[in-house]
C-alpha positions in Angstrom: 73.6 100.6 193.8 73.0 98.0 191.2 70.9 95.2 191.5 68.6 92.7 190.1 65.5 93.0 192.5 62.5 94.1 191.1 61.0 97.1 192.6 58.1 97.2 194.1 54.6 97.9 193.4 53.2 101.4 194.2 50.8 102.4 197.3 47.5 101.1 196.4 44.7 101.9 199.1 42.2 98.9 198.5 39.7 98.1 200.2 41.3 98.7 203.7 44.0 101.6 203.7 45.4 101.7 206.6 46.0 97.8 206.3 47.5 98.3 202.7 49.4 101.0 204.0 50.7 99.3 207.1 52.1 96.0 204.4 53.1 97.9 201.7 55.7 100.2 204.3 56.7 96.7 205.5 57.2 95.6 201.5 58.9 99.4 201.6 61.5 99.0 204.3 62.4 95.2 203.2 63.4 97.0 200.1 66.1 99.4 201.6 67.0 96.9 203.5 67.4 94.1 200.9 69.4 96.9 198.6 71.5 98.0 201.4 69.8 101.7 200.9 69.3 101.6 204.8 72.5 102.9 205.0 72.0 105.4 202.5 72.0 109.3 203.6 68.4 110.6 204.2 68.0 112.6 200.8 68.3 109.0 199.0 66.3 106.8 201.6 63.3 110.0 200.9 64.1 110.0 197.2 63.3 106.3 197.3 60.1 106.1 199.1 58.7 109.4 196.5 59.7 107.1 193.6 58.3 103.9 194.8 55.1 105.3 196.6 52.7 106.1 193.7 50.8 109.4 192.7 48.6 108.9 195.7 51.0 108.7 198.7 53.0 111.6 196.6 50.2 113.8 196.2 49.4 113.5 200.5 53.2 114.1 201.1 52.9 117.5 199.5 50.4 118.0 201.8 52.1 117.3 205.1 54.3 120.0 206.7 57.4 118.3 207.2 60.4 120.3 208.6 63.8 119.3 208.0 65.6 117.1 210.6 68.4 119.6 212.1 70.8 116.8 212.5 70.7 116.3 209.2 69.5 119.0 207.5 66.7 117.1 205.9 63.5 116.0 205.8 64.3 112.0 207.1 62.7 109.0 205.9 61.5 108.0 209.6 60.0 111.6 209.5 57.9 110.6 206.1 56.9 107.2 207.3 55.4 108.3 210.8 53.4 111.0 209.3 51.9 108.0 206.8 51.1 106.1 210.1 49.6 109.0 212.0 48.1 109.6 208.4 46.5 106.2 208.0 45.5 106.0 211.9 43.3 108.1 211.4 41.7 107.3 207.8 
């Protein structure tokens, strides 16, 4: 998936994380979205947000205890993003 858009910025908690986190998923899913990665299989939509998140959002991931989706074998991005929300709910 070529492209020219620039990526964008990592996860960075400020001031207010559960506000940062709430924009920078909006900024996240406008990215799929934009690149058409959307329609991408789970395993790249997840590979996308753990490359784009930043050390903090990675280092919580590993933290969670995601089971795979069984219809797809995986763990799926909606998975990862609702855990964030519950996550920064209660920050």
């Amino acid at each position: 998936m070529a492209n020219n858009l620039p990526t964008i910025p990592a996860f960075a908690p400020g001031t207010n994380p559960p506000e940062s986190w709430r924009h920078w998923k909006e900024e996240f899913e406008d990215y799929l979205e934009a690149l058409r990665y959307s329609e991408a299989p789970e395993e790249t939509k997840t590979a996308r947000f753990r490359h784009l998140c930043g050390e903090e959002l990675t280092k919580q991931l590993r933290a969670f205890d995601l089971k795979p989706n069984d219809d797809c074998g995986s763990v799926t991005l909606q998975q990862v993003l609702q855990e964030f929300d519950k996550y920064f709910l209660d920050y």
